[in-house]
C-alpha positions as protocol buffer text, in pm:
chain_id: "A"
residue {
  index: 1
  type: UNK
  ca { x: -144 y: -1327 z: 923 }
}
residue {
  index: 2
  type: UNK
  ca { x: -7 y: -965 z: 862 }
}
residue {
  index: 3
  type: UNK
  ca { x: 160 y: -797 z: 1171 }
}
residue {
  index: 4
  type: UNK
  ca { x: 324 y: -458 z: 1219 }
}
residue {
  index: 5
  type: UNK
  ca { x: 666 y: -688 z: 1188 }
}
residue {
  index: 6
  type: UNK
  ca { x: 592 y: -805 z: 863 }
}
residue {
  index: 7
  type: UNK
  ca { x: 429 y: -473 z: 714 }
}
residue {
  index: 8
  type: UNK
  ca { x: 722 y: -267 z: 809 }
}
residue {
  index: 9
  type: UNK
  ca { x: 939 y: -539 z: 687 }
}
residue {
  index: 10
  type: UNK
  ca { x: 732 y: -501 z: 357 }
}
residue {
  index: 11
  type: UNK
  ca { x: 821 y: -110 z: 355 }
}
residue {
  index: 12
  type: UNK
  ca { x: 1185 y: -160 z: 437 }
}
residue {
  index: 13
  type: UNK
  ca { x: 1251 y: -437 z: 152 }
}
residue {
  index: 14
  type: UNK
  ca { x: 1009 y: -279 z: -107 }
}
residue {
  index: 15
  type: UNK
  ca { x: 1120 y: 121 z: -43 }
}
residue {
  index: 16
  type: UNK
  ca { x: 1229 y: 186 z: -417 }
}
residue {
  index: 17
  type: UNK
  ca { x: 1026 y: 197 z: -766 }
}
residue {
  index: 18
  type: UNK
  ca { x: 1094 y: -126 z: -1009 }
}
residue {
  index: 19
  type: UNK
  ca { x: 1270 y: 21 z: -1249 }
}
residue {
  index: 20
  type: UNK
  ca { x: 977 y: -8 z: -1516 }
}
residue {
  index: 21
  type: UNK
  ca { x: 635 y: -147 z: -1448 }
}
residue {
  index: 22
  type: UNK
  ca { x: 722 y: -425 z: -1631 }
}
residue {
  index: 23
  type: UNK
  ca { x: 927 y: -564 z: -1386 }
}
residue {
  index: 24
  type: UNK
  ca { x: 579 y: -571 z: -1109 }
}
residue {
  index: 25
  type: UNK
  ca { x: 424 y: -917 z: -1103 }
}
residue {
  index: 26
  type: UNK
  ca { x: 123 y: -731 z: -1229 }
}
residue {
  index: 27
  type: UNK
  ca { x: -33 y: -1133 z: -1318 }
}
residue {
  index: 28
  type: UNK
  ca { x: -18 y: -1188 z: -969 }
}
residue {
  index: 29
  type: UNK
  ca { x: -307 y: -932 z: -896 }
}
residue {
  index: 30
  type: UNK
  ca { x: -535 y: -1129 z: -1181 }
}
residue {
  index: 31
  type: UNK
  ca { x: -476 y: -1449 z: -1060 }
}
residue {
  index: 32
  type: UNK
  ca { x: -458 y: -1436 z: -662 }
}
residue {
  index: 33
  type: UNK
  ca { x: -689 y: -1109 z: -561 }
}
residue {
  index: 34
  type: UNK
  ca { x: -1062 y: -1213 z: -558 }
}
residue {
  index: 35
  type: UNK
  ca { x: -1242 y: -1133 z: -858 }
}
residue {
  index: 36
  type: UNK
  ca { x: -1472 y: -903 z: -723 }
}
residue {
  index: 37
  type: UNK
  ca { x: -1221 y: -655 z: -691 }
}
residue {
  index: 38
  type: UNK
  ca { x: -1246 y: -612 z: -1073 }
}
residue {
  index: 39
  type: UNK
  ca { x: -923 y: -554 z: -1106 }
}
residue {
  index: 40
  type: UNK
  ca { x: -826 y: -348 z: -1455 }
}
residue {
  index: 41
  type: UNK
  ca { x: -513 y: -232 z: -1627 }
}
residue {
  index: 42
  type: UNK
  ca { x: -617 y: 104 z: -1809 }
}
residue {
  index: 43
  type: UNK
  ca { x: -291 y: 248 z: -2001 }
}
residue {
  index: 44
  type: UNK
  ca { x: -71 y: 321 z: -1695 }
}
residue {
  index: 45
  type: UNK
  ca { x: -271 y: 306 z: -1424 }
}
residue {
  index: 46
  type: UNK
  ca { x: -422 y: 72 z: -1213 }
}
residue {
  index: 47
  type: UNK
  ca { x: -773 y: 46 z: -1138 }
}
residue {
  index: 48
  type: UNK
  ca { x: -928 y: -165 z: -838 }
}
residue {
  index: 49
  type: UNK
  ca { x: -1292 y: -134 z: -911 }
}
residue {
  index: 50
  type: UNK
  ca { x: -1398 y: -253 z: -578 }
}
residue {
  index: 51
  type: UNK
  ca { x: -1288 y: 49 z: -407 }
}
residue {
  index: 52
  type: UNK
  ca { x: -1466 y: 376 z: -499 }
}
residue {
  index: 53
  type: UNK
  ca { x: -1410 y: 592 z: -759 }
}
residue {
  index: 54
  type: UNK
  ca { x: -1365 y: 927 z: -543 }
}
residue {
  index: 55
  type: UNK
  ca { x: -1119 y: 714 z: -334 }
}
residue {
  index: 56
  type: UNK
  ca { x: -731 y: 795 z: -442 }
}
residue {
  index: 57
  type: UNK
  ca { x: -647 y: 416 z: -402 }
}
residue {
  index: 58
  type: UNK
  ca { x: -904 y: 358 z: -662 }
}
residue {
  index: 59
  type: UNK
  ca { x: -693 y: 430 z: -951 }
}
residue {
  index: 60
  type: UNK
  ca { x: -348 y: 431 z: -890 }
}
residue {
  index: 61
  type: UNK
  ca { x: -53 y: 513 z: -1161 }
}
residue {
  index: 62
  type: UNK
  ca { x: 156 y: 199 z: -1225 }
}
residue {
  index: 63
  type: UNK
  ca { x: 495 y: 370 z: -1179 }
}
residue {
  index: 64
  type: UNK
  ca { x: 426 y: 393 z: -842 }
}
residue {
  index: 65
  type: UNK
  ca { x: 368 y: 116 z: -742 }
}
residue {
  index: 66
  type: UNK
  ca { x: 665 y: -23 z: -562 }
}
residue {
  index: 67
  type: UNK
  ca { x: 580 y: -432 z: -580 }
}
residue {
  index: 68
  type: UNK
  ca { x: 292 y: -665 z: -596 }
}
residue {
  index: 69
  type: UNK
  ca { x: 376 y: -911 z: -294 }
}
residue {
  index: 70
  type: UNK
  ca { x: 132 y: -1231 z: -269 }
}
residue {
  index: 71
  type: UNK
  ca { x: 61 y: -1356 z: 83 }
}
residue {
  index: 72
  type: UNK
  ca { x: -156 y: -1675 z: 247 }
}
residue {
  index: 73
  type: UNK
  ca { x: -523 y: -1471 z: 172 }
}
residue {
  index: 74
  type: UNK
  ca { x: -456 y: -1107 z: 73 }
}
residue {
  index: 75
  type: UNK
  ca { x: -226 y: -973 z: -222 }
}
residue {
  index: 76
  type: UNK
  ca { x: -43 y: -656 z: -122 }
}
residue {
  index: 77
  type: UNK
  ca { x: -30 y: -366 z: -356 }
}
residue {
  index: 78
  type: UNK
  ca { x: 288 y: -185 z: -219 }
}
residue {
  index: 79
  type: UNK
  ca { x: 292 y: 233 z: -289 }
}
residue {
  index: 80
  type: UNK
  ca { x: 558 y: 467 z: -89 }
}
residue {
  index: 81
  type: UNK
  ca { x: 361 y: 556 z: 218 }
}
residue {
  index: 82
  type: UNK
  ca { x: 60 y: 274 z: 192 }
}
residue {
  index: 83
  type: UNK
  ca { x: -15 y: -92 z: 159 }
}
residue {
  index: 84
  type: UNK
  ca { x: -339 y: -182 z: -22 }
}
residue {
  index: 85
  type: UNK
  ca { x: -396 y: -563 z: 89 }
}
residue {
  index: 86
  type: UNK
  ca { x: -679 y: -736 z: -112 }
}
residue {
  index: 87
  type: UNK
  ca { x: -825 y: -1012 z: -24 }
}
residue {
  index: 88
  type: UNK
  ca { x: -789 y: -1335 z: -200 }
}
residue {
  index: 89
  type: UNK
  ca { x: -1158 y: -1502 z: -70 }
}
residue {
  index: 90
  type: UNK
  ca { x: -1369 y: -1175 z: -88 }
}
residue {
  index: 91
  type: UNK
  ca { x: -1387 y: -827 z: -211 }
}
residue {
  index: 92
  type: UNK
  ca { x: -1285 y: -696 z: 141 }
}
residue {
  index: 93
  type: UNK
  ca { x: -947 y: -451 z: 123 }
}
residue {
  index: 94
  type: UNK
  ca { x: -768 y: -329 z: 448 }
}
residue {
  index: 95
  type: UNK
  ca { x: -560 y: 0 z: 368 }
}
residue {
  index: 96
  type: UNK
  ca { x: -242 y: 68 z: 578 }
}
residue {
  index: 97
  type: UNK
  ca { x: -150 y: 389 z: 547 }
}
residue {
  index: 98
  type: UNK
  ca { x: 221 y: 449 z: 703 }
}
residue {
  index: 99
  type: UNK
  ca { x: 308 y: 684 z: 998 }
}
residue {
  index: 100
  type: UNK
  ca { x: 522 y: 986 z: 919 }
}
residue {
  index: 101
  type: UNK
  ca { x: 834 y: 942 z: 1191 }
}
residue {
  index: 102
  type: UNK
  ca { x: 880 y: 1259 z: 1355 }
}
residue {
  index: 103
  type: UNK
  ca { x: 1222 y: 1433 z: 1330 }
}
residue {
  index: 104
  type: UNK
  ca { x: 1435 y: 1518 z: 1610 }
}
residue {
  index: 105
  type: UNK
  ca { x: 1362 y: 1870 z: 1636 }
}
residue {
  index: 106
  type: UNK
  ca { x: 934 y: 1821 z: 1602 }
}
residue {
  index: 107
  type: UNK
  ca { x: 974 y: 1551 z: 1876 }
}
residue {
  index: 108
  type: UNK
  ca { x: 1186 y: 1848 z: 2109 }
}
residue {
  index: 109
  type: UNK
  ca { x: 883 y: 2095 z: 2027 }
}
residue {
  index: 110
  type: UNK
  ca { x: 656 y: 1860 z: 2139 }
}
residue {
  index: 111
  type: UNK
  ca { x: 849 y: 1789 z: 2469 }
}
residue {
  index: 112
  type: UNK
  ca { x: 903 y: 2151 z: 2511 }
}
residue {
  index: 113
  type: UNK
  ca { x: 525 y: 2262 z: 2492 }
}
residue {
  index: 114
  type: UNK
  ca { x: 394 y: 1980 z: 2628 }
}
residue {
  index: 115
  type: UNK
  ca { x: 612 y: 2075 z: 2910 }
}
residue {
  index: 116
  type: UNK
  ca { x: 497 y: 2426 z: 2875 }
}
residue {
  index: 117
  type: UNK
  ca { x: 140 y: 2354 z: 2910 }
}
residue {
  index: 118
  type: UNK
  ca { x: 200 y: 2183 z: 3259 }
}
């Protein structure tokens, strides 16, 4: 099962490019993701068929994804600031999409006019 532990685990250990998209177990996404998700390899991009066209996760440049990481039922496509799990039994896909931390001085405006407002 995926938790918050092991996603942001996942975005800590994979938070840098390959250094070509060579090195990406691209196999991994024929063989373990479900084929329904008609996965494709068109030039240097990635296309997941089962997501839709107008979608920006629907075809996806290879250099950027950071790693192709296989789990129990899903196969996670790892990018910079998502997660694109797909599922190994079915064509269903759960997106993560990851939370911008707030710097120090956004989080002091917010205390400050939230303050302000009371």
């Amino acid at each position: 099962m995926i938790t918050k532990k092991s996603i942001d685990y996942i975005y800590k250990k994979h938070n840098t490019r390959p250094e070509s998209p060579d090195c990406l177990d691209i196999i991994l996404l024929f063989e373990g993701a479900h084929p329904s998700h008609g996965i494709e390899i068109d030039g240097e991009n990635l296309i997941i068929n089962s997501i839709p066209q107008w979608s920006p996760f629907h075809c996806i440049p290879l250099t950027n994804i950071h790693a192709i990481v296989d789990f129990e039922e899903t196969v996670a496509v790892v990018l910079p600031t998502s997660i694109i799990f797909l599922s190994k039994v079915n064509n269903k896909i759960n997106i993560h999409l990851k939370e911008e931390k707030q710097s120090l001085v956004e989080r002091m405006r917010n205390v400050i006019f939230k303050n302000a407002a009371l």
